[in-house]
Biopython code that builds the backbone (N, CA, C, O; Angstrom):
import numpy as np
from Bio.PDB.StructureBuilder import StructureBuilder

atoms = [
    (1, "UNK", "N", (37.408, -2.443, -10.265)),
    (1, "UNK", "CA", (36.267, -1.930, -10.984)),
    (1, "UNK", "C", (35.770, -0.657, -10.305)),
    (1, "UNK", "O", (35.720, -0.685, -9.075)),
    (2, "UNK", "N", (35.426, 0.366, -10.889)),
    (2, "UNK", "CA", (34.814, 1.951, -10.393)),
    (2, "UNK", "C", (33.569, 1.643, -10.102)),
    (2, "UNK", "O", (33.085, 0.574, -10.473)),
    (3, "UNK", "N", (33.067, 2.302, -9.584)),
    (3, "UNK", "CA", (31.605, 2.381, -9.182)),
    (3, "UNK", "C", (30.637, 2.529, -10.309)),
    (3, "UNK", "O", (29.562, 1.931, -10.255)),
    (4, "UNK", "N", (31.030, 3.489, -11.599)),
    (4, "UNK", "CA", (29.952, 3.538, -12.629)),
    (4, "UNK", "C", (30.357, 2.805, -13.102)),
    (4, "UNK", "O", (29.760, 3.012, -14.158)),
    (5, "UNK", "N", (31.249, 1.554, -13.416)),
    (5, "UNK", "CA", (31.024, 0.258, -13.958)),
    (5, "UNK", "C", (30.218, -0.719, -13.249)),
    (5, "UNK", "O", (29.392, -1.487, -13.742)),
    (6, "UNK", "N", (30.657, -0.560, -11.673)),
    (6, "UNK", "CA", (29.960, -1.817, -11.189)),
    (6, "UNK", "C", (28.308, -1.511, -11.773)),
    (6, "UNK", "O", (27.688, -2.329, -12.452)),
    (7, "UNK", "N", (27.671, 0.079, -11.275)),
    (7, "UNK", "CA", (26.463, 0.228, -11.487)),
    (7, "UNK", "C", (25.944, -0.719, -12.932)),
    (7, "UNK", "O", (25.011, -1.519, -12.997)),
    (8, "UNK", "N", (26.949, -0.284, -14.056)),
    (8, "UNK", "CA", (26.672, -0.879, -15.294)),
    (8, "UNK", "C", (26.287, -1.876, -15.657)),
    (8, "UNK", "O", (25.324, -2.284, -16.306)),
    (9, "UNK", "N", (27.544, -2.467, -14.950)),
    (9, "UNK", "CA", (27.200, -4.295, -14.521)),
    (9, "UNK", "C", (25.817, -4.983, -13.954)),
    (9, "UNK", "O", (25.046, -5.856, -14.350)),
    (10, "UNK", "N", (25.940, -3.954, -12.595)),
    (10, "UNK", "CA", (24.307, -4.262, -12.187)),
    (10, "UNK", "C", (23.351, -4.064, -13.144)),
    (10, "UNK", "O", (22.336, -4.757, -13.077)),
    (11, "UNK", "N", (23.457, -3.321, -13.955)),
    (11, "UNK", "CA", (21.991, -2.829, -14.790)),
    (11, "UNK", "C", (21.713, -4.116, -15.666)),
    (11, "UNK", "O", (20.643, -4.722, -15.707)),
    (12, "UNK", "N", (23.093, -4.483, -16.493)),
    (12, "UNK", "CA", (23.096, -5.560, -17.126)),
    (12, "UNK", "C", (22.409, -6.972, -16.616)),
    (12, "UNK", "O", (21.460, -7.617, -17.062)),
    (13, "UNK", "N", (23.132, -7.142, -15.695)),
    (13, "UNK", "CA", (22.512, -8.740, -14.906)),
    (13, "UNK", "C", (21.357, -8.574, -14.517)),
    (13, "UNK", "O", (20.742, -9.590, -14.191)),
    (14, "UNK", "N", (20.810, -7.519, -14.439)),
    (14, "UNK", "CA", (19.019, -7.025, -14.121)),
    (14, "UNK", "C", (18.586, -7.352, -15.684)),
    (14, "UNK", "O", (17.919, -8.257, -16.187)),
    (15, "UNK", "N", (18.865, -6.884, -15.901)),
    (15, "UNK", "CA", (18.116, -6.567, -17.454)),
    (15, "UNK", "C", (17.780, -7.701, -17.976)),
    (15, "UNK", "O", (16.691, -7.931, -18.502)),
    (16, "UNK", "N", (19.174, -8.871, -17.800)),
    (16, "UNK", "CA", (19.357, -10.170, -18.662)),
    (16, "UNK", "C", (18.615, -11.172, -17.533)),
    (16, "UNK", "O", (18.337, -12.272, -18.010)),
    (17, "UNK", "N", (18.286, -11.012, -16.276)),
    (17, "UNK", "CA", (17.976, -12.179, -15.171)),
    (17, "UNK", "C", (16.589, -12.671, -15.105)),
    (17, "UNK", "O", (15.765, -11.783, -14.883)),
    (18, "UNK", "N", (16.224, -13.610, -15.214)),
    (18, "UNK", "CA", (14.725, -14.363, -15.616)),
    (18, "UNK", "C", (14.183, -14.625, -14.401)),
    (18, "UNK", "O", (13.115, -15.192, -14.172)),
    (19, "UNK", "N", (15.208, -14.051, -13.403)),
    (19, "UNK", "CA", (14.129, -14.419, -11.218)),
    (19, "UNK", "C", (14.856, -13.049, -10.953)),
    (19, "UNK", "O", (15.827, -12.650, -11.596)),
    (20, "UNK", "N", (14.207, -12.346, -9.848)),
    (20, "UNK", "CA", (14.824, -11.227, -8.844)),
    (20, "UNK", "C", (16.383, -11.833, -8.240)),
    (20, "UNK", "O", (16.743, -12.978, -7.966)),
    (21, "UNK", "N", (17.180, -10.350, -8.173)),
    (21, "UNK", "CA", (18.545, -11.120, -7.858)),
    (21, "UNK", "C", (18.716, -10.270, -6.614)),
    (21, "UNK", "O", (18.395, -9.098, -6.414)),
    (22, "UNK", "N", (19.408, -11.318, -5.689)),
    (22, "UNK", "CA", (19.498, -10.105, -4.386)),
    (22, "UNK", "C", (20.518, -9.187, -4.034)),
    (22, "UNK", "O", (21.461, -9.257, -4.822)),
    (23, "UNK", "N", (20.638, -8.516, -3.312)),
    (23, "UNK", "CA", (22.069, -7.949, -2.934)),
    (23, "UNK", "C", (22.477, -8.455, -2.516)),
    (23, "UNK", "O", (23.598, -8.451, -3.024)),
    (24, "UNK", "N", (22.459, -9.136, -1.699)),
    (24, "UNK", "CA", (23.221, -10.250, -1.416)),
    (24, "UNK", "C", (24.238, -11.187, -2.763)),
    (24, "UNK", "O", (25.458, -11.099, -2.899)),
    (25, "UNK", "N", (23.805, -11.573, -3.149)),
    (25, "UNK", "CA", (23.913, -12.123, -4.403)),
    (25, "UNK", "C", (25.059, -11.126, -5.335)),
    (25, "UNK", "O", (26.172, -11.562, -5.628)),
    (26, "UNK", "N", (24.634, -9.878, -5.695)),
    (26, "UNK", "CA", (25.740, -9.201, -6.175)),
    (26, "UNK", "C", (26.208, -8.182, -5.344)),
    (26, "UNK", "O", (25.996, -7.044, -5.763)),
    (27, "UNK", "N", (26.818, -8.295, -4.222)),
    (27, "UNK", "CA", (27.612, -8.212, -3.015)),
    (27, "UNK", "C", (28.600, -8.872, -3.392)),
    (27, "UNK", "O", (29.743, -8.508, -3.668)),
    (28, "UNK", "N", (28.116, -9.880, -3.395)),
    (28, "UNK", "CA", (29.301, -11.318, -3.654)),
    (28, "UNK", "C", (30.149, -11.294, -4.637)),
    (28, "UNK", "O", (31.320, -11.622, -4.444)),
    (29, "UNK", "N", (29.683, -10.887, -5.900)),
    (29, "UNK", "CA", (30.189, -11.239, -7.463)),
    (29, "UNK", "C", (30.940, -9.682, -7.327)),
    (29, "UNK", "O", (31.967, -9.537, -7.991)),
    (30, "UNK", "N", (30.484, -8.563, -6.525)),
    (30, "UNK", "CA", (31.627, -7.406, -6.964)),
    (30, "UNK", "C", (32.320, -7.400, -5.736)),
    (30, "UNK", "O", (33.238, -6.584, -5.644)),
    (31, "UNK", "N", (32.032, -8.288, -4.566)),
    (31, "UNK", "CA", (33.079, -8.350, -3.416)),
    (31, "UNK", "C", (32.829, -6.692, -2.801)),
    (31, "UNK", "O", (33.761, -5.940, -2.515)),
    (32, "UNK", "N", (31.757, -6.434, -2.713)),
    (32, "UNK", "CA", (31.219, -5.243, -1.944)),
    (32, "UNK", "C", (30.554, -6.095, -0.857)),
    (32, "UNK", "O", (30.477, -7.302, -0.628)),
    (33, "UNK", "N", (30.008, -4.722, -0.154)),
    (33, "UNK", "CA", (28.814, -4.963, 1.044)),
    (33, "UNK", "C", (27.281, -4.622, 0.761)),
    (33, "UNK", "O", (26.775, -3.922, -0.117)),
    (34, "UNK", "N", (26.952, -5.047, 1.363)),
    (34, "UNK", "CA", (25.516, -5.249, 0.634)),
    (34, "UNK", "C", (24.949, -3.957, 0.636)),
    (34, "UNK", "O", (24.073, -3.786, -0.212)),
    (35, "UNK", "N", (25.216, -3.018, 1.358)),
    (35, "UNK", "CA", (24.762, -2.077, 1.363)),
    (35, "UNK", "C", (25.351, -1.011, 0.443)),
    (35, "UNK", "O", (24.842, 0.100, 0.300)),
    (36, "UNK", "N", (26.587, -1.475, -0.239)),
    (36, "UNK", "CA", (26.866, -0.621, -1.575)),
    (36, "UNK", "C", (26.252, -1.078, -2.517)),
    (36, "UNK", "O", (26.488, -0.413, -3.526)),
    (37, "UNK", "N", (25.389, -2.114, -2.741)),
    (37, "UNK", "CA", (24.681, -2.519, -3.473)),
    (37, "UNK", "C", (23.496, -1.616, -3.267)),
    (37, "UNK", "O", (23.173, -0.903, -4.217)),
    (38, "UNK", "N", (22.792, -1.552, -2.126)),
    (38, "UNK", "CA", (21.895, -0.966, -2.010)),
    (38, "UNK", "C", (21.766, 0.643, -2.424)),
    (38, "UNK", "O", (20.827, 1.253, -2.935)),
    (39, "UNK", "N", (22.958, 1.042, -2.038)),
    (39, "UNK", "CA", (23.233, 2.286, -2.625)),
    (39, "UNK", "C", (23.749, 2.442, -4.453)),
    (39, "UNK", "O", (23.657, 3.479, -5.110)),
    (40, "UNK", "N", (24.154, 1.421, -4.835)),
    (40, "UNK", "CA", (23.950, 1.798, -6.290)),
    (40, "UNK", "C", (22.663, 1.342, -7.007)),
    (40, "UNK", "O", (22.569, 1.466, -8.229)),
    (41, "UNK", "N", (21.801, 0.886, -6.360)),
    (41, "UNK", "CA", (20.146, 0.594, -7.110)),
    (41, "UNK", "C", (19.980, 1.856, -6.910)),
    (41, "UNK", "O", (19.737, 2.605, -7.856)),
    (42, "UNK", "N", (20.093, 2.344, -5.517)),
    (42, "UNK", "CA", (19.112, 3.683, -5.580)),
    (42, "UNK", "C", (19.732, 4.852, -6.478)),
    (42, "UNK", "O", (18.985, 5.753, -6.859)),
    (43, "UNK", "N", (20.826, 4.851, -6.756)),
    (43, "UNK", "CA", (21.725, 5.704, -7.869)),
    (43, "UNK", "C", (20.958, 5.380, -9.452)),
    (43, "UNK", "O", (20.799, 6.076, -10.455)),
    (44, "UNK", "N", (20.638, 4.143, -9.142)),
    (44, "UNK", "CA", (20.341, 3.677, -10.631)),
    (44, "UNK", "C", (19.282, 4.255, -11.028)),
    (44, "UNK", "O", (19.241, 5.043, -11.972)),
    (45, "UNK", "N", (18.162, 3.846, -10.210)),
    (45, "UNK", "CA", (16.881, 4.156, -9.243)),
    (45, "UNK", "C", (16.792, 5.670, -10.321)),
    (45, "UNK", "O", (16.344, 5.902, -11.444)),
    (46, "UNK", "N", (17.719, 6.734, -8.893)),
    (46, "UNK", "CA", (17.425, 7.810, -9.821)),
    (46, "UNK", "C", (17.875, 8.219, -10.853)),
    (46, "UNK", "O", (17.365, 9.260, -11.268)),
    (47, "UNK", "N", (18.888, 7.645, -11.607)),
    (47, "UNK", "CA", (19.400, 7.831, -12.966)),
    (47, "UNK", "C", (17.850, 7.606, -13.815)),
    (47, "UNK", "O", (18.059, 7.834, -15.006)),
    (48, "UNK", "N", (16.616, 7.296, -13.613)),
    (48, "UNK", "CA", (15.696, 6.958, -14.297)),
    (48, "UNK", "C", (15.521, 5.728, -14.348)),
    (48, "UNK", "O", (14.351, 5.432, -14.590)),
    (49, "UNK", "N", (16.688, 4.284, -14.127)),
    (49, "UNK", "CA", (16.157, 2.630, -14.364)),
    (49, "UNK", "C", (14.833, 2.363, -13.391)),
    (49, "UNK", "O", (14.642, 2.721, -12.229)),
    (50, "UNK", "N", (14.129, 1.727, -14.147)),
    (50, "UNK", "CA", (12.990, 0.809, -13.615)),
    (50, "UNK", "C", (13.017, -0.193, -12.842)),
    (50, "UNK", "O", (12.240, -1.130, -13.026)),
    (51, "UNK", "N", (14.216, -0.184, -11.492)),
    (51, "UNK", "CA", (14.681, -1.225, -10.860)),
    (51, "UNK", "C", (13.393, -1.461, -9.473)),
    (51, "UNK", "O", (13.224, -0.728, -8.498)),
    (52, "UNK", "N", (12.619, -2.767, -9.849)),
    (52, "UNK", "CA", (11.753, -2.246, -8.523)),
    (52, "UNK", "C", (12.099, -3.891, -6.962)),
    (52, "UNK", "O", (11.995, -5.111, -7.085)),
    (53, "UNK", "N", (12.279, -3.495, -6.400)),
    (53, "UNK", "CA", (12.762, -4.249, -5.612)),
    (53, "UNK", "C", (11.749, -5.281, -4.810)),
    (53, "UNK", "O", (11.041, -4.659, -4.018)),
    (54, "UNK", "N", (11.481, -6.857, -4.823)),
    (54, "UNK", "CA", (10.905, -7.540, -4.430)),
    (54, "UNK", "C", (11.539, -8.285, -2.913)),
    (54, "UNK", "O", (12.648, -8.100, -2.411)),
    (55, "UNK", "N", (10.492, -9.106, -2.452)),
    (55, "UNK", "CA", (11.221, -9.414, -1.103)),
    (55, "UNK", "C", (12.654, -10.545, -1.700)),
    (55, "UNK", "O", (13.762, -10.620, -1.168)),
    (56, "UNK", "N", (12.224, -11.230, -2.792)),
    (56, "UNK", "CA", (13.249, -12.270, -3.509)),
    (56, "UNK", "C", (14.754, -11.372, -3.648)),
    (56, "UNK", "O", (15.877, -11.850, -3.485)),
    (57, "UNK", "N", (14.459, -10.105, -3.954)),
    (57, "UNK", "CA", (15.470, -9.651, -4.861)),
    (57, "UNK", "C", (15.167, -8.328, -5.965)),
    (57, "UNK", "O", (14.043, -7.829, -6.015)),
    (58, "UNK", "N", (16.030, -7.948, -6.627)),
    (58, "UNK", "CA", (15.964, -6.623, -7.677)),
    (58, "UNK", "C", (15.181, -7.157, -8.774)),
    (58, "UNK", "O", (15.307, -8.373, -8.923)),
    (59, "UNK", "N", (14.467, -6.609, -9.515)),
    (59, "UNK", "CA", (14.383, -6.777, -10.934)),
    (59, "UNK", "C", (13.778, -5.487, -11.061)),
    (59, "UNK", "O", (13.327, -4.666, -10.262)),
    (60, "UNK", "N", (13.994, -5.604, -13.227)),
    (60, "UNK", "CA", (13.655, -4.571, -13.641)),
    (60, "UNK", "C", (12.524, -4.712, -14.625)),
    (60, "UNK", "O", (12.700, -5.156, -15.760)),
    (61, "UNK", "N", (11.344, -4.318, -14.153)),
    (61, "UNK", "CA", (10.290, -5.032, -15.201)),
    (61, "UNK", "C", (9.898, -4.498, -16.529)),
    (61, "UNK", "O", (10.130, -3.377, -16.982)),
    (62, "UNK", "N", (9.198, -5.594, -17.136)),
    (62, "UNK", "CA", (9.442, -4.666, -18.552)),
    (62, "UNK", "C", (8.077, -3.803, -18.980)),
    (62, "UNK", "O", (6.947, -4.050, -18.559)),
    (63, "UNK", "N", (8.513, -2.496, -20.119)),
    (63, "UNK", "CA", (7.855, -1.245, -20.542)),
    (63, "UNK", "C", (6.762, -2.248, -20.733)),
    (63, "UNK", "O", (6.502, -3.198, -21.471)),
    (64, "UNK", "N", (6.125, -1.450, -19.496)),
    (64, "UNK", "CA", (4.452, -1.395, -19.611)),
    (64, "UNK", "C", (4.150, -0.438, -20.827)),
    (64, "UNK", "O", (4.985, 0.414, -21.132)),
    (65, "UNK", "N", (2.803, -0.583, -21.624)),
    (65, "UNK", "CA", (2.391, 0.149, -22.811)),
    (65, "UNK", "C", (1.554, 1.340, -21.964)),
    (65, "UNK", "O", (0.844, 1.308, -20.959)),
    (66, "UNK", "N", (2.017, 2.461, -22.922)),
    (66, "UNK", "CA", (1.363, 3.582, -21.973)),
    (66, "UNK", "C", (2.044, 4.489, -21.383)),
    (66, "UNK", "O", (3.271, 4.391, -21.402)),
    (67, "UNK", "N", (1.408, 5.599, -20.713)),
    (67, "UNK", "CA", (2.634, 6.446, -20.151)),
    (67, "UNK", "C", (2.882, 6.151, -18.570)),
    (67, "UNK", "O", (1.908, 5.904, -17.859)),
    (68, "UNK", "N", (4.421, 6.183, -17.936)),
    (68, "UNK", "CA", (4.201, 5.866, -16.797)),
    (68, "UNK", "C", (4.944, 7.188, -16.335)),
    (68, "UNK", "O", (5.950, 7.716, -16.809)),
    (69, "UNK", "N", (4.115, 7.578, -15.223)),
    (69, "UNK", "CA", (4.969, 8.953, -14.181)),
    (69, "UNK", "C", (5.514, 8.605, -13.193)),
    (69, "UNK", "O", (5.067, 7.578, -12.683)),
    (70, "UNK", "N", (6.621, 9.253, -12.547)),
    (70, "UNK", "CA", (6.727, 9.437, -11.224)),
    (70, "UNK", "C", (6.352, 10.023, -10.399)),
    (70, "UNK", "O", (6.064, 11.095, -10.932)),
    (71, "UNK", "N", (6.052, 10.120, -9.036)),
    (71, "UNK", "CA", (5.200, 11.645, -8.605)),
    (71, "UNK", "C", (6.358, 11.620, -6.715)),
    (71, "UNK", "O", (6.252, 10.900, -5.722)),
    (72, "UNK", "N", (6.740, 12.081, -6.850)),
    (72, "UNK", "CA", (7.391, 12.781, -5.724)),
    (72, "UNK", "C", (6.573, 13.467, -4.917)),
    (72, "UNK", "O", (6.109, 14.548, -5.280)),
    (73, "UNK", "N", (6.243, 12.832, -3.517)),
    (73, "UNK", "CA", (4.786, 14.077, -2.720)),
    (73, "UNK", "C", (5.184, 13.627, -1.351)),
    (73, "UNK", "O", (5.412, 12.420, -1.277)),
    (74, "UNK", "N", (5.319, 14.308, -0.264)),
    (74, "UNK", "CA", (5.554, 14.719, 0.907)),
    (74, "UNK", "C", (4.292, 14.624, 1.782)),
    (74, "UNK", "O", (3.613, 15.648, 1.849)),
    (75, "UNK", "N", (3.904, 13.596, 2.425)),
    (75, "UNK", "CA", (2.222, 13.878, 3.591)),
    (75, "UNK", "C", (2.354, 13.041, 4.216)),
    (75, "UNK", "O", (3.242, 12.206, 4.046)),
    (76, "UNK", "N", (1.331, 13.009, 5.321)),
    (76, "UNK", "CA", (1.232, 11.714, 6.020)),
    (76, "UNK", "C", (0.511, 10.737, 5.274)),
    (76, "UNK", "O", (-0.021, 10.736, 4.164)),
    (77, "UNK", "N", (0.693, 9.565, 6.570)),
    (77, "UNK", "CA", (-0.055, 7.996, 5.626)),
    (77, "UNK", "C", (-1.427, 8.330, 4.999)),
    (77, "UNK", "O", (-1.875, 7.928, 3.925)),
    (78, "UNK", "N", (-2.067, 9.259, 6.024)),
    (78, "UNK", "CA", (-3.592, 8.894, 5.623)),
    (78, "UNK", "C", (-3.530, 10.012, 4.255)),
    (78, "UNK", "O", (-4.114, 9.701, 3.217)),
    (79, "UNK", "N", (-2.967, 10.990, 4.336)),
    (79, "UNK", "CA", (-2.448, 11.798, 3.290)),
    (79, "UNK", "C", (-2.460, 10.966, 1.699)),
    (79, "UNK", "O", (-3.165, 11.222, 0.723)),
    (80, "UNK", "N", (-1.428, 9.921, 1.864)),
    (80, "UNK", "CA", (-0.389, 8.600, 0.853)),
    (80, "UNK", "C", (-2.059, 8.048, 0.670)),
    (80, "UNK", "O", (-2.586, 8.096, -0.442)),
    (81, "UNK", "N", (-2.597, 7.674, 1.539)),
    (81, "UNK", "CA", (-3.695, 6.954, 1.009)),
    (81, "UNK", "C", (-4.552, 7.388, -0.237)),
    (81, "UNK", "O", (-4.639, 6.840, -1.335)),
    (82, "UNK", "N", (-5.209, 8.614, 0.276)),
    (82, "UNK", "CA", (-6.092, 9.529, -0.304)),
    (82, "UNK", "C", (-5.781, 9.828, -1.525)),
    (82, "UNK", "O", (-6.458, 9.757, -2.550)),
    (83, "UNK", "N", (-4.380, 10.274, -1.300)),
    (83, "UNK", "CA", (-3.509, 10.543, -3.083)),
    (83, "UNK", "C", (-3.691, 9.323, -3.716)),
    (83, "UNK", "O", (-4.572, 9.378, -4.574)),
    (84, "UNK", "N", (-3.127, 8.169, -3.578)),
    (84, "UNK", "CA", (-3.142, 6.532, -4.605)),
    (84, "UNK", "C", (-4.651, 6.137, -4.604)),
    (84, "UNK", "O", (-5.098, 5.543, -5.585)),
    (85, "UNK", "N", (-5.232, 6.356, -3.838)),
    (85, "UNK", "CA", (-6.911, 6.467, -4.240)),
    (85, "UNK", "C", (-7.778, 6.970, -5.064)),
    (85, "UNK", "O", (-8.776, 6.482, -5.594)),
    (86, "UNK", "N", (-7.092, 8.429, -5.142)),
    (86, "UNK", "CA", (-7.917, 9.028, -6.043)),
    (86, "UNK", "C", (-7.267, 9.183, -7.471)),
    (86, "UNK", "O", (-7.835, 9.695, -8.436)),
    (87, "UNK", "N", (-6.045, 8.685, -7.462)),
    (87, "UNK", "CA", (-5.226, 8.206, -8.671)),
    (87, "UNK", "C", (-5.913, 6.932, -9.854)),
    (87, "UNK", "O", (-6.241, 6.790, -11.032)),
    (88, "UNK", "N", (-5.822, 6.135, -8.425)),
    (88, "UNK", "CA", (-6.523, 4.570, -9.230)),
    (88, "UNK", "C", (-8.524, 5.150, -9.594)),
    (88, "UNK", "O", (-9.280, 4.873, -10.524)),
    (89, "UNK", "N", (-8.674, 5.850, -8.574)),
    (89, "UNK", "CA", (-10.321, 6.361, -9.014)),
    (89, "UNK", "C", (-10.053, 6.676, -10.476)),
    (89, "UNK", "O", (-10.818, 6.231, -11.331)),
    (90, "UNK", "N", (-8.773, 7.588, -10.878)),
    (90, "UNK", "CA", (-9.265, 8.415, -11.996)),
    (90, "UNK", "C", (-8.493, 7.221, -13.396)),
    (90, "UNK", "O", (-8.339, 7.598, -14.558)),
    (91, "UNK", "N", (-8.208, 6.151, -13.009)),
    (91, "UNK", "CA", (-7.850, 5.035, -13.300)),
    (91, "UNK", "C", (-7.166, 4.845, -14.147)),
    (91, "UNK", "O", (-7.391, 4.523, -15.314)),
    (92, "UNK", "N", (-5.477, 5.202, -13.138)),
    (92, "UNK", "CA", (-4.476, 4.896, -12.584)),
    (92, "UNK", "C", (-3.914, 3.434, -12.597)),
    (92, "UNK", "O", (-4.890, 2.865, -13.085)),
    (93, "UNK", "N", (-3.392, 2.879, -12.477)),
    (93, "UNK", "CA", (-2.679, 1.632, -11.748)),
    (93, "UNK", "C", (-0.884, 2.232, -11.415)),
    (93, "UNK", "O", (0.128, 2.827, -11.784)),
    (94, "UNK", "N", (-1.435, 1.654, -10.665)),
    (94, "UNK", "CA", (0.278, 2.183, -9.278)),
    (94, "UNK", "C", (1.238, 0.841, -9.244)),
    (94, "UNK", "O", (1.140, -0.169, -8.547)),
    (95, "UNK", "N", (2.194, 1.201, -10.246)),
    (95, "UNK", "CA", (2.922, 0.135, -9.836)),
    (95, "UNK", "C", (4.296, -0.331, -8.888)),
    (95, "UNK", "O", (4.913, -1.395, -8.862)),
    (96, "UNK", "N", (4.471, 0.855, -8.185)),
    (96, "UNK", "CA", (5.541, 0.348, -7.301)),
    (96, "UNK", "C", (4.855, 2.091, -6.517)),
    (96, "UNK", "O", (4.310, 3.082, -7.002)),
    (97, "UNK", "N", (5.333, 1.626, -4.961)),
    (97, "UNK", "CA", (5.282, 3.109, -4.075)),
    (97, "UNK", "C", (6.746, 2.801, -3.082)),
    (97, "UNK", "O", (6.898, 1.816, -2.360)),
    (98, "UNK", "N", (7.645, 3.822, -3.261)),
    (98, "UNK", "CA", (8.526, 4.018, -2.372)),
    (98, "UNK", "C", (8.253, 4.692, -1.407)),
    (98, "UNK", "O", (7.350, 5.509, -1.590)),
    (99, "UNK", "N", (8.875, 4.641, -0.058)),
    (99, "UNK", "CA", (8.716, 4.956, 0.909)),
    (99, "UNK", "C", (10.220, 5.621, 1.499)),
    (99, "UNK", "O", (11.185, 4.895, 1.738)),
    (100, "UNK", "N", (10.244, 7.229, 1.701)),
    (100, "UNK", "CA", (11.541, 7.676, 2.249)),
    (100, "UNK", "C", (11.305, 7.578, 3.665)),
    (100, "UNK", "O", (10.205, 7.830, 4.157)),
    (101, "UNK", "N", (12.319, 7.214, 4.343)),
    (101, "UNK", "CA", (11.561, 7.611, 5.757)),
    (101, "UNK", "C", (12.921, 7.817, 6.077)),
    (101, "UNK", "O", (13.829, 7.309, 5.419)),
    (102, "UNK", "N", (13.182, 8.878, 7.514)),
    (102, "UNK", "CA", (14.671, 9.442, 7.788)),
    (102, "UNK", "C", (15.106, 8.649, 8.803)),
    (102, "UNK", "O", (16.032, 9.154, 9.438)),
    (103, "UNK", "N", (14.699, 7.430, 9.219)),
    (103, "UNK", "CA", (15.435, 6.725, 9.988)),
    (103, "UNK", "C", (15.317, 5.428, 9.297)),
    (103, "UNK", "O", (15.978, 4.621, 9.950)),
    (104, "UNK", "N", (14.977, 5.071, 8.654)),
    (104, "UNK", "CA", (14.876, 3.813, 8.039)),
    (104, "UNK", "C", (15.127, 3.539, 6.420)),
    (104, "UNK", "O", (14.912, 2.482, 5.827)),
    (105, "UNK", "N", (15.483, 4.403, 6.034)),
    (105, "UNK", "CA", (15.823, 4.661, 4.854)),
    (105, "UNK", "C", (15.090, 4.556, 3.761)),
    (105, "UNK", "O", (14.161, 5.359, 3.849)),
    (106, "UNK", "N", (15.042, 3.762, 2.449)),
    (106, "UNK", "CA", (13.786, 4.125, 1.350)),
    (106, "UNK", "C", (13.616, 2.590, 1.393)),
    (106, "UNK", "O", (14.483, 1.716, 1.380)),
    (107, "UNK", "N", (11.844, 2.461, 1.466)),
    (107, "UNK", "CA", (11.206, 1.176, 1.692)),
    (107, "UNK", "C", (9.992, 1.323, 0.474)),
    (107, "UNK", "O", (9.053, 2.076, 0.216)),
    (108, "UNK", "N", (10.804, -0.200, -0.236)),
    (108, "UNK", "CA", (9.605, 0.004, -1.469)),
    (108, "UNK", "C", (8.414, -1.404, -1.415)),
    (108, "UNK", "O", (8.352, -2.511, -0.882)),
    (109, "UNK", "N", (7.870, -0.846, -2.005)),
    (109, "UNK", "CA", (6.440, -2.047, -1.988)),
    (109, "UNK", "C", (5.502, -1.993, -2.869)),
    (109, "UNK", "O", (4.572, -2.799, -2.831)),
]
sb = StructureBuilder()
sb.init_structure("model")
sb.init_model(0)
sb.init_chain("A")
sb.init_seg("    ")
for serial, (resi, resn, name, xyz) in enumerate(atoms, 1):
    if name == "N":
        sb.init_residue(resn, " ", resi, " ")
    sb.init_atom(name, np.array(xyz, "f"), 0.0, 1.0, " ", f" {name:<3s}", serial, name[0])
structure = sb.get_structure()
């Protein structure tokens, strides 16, 4: 299987799965390492899917009504704060914040 199938695959078993699924979990079923898993969410990630990652596992939740953005911004924490603060002030709801960091790679929550 190629890589833009496996991705495919992944999107599918997200899409169709009724609990978070882990990498672990589809590691197994494409006989990868978990960390090519990890690297095709984040491919997916930025292809535009709504994949948001829980401590259980992946899922992809469903279209909230309304418009949702992404916002790409560069600062420190207290920086990160101030911004999602005055977001939800102007009332906002934040539903997932990724975290790039260059030694630890992208941490979402």
């Amino acid at each position: 299987m190629h890589a833009e199938q496996r991705r495919q695959a992944i999107r599918e078993i997200l899409q169709h799965a009724d609990q978070p699924v882990s990498a672990t979990v589809l590691a197994n079923r494409f006989s990868v390492s978990r960390q090519i898993i990890v690297g095709d969410i984040a491919l997916l990630r930025a292809a535009g899917d709504a994949i948001s990652a829980t401590p259980r596992g992946y899922v992809i939740l469903p279209e909230a009504a309304g418009l949702i953005c992404r916002f790409a911004c560069q600062h420190s924490a207290a920086g990160m704060e101030e911004e999602l603060n005055a977001m939800v002030d102007e009332g906002c709801t934040v539903l997932d914040v990724i975290v790039e960091h260059p030694v630890y790679g992208q941490l979402t929550g």
